[in-house]
N, C-alpha and C positions, 0 to 999 in steps of 0.2 A: 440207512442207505445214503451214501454220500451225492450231494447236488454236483449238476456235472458245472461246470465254469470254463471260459473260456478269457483267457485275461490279454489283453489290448496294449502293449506297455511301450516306454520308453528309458529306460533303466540307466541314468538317475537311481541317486543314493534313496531315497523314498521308495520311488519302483521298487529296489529292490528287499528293504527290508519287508515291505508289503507280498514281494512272490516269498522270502521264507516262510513267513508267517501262514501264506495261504497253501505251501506247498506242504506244509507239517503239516494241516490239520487234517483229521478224519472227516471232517463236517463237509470236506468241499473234494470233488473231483478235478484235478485241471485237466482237462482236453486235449488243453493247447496253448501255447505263448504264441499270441502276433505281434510284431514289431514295427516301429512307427520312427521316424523321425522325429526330435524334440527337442530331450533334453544335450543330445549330441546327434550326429549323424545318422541315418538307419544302420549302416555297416557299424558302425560302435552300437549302439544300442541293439542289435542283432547280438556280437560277440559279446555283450555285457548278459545278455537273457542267457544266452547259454553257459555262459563264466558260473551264474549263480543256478544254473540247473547242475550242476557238472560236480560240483563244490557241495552238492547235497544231496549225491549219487541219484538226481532225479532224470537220467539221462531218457527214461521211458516215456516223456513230455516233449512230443513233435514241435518244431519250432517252423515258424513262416515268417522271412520275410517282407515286410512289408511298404507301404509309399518311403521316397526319400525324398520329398518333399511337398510344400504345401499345393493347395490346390491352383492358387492363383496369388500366392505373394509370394514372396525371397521368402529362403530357408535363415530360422533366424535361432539357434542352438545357445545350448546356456552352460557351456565346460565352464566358466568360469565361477557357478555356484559348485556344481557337482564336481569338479575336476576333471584332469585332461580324459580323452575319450569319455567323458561324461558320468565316471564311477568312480570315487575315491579307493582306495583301498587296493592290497596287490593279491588279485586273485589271479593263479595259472591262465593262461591261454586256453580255449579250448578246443577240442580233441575233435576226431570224425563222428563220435558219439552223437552228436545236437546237432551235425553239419543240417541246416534250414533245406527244406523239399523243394522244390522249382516250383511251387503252385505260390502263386500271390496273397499274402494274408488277405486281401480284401476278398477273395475266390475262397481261401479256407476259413473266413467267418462265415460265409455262405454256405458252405458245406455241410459245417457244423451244426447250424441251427439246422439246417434242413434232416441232418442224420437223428439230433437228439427231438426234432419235432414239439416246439414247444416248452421243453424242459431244462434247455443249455439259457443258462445266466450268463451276459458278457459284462467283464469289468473295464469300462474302456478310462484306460487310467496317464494316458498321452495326448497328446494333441488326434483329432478325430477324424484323420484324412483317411485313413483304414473303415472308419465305418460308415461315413460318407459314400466312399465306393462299395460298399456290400450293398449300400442299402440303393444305391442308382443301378447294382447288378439284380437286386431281388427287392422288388418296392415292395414287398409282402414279409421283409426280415422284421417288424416289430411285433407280428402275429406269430412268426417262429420263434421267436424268443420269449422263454419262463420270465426275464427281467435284464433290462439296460442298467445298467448303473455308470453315470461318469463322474471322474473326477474333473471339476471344471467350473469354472467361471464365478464370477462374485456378486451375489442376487443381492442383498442389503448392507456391504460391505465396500469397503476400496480394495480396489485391484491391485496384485504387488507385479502387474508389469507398467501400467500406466494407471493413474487413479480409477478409471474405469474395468479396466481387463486384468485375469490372472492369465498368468502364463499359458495353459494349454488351451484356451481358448483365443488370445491372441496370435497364439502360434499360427492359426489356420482356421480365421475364424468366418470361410465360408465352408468349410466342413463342419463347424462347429454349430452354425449357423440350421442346415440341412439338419442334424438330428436332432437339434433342439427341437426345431418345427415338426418334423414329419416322424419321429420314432419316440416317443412315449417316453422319452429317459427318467430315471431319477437322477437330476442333478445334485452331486454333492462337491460343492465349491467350498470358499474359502471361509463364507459366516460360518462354518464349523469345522472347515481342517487348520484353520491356523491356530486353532487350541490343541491340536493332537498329536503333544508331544510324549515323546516318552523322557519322563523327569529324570534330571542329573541324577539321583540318589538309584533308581533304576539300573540305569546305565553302568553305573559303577558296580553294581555287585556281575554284569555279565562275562561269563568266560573270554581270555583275553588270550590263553595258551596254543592257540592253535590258529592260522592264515583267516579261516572263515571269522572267529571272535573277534580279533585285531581289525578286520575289514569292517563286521559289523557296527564293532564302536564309533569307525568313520564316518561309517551311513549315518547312522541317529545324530552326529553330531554337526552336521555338513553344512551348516551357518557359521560365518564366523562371526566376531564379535559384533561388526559396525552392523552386523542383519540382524543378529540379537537385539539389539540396543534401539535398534530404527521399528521391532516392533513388541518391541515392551516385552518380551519373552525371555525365560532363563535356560529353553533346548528347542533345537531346532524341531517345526514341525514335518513331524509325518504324515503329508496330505493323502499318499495311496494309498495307507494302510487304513484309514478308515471306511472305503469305500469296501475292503477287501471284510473289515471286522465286520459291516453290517450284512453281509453274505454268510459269514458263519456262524454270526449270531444277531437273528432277525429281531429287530429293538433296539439296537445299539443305535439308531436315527431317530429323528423324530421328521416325517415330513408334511410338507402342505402342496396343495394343485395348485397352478396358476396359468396363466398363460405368459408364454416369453416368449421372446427374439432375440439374436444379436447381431453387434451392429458389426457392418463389413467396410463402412466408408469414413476414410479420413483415420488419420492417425489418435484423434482420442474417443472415436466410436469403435476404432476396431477391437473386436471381440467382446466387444461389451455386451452382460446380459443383464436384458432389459425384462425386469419382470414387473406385472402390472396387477401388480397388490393391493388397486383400489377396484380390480372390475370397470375401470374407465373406457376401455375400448368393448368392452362389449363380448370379447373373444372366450370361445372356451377354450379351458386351460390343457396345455399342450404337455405338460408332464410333471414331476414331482419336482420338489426344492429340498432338500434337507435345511431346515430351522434352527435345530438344537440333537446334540450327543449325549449318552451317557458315556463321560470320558473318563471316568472309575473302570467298568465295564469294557471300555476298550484298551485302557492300560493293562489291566489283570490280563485279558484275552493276547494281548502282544508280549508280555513278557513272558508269561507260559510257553507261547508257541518257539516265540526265540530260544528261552531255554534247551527245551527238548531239540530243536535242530541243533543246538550247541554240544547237547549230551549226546546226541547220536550221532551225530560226523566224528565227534572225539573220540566215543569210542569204537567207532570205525575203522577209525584211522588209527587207535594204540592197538587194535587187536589184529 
């Protein structure tokens, strides 16, 4: 029986190889796409979620809408990693097929969890202003939900937005801020996605014959050199798709409890998560940390998945 999922995104070349991988697998159900302001605009990262449903005939995956911007700072978007409208690569427009429902993602994560009772997983894989407002719509969504997982912030690590904050927690980091504390998340930040890449030698055997392959190789590659170079790495990492791997194969984490915060004031606290590793404040611990990956384990599990949506859109599309 496949796990239902509901995935959070900002799509970003990462986003999205992370929805192929999740959308191929048998192991996961996705529910639903909600979209977030982030790595580009909500309206692009809206048209980018449906580009990569579209492009993998997964048109039967309702898409919502969701904040277009932070809760309480300037919208502060990153095309300059990911490229213009926030996706490299030239995938079609898309169609009436995905056109997003009038309900507000942050209304249909509440839905969600309330339909599946317990058993819907969200992977909140953007900046958190979406589940911020679920959770101020239904203070009771951590008890509806089977498992929080985010992609987010930098517990024993430097931040790659300012030495303290990664990016989706700086983004909006008083929504960030709210689920850290009050929803039970496992936090999976950057002490172990900025190892999770998929290796050049990988890369290079993937299908490159068809729009979808050719896009693909962009996404995995979407570091250029000075990013490469500034963090000792030989491909760029794939921070969502490991959030997405340990949902389809539980073990690919390794985590610890702690208790955190993060910080909303001044330009090198914001977003910053503070986790308190010595038990010095006394607090009980507010949710999970990912540690350590098996990142064997999560290459095999991405390259497989990639494949197979390589082979099955190709031959889709020659027959």
């Amino acid at each position: 029986m496949s796990r239902p999922v509901l995935i959070d995104t900002d799509p970003g070349c990462d986003d999205a190889v992370a929805l192929l991988a999740t959308l191929e697998h048998d192991a996961l159900e996705v529910v639903e796409l909600t979209t977030v302001h982030g790595n580009a605009s909500v309206d692009d990262t809206t048209r980018n979620a449906r580009a990569i449903l579209e492009a993998v005939d997964r048109t039967d995956v309702p898409v919502a809408r969701g904040a277009d911007r932070p809760l309480l700072v300037d919208l502060d978007t990153s095309e300059e990693i990911h490229g213009e409208g926030g996706l490299r690569g030239d995938l079609p427009d898309p169609g009436p097929a995905t056109e997003p429902g009038d309900v507000h993602a942050a209304r249909r994560i509440v839905e969600q969890a309330r339909a599946h009772d317990g058993d819907l997983a969200l992977a909140a894989i953007g900046p958190l202003t979406n589940v911020a407002l679920a959770h101020a719509m239904e203070p009771a969504l951590p008890e509806l939900l089977d498992d929080l997982l985010v992609m987010g912030g930098a517990a024993f690590t430097s931040g790659n937005v300012t030495p303290l904050a990664e990016a989706n927690f700086h983004s909006d980091p008083h929504a960030a801020r709210r689920v850290v504390r009050d929803c039970e998340p496992t936090i999976v930040g950057l002490d172990v996605t900025a190892r999770a890449a998929v290796p050049p030698e990988r890369i290079a055997g993937l299908t490159r014959d068809a729009p979808l392959g050719r896009a693909l190789s962009e996404w995995l590659t979407y570091y250029d050199a000075d990013r490469l170079e500034r963090y000792g790495i030989d491909a760029a990492a794939i921070h969502d798709a490991l959030v997405l791997a340990e949902l389809i194969d539980d073990g690919v984490l390794e985590t610890a409890s702690y208790p955190m915060e993060v910080g909303t004031d001044g330009d090198l606290a914001r977003g910053a998560l503070v986790v308190d590793e010595n038990g010095v404040t006394g607090d009980a611990a507010t949710g999970e940390v990912a540690v350590e990956a098996d990142y064997e384990r999560y290459r095999e599990l991405m390259s497989a998945s990639l494949e197979r949506v390589l082979e099955r859109v190709g031959a889709e599309l020659s027959g």
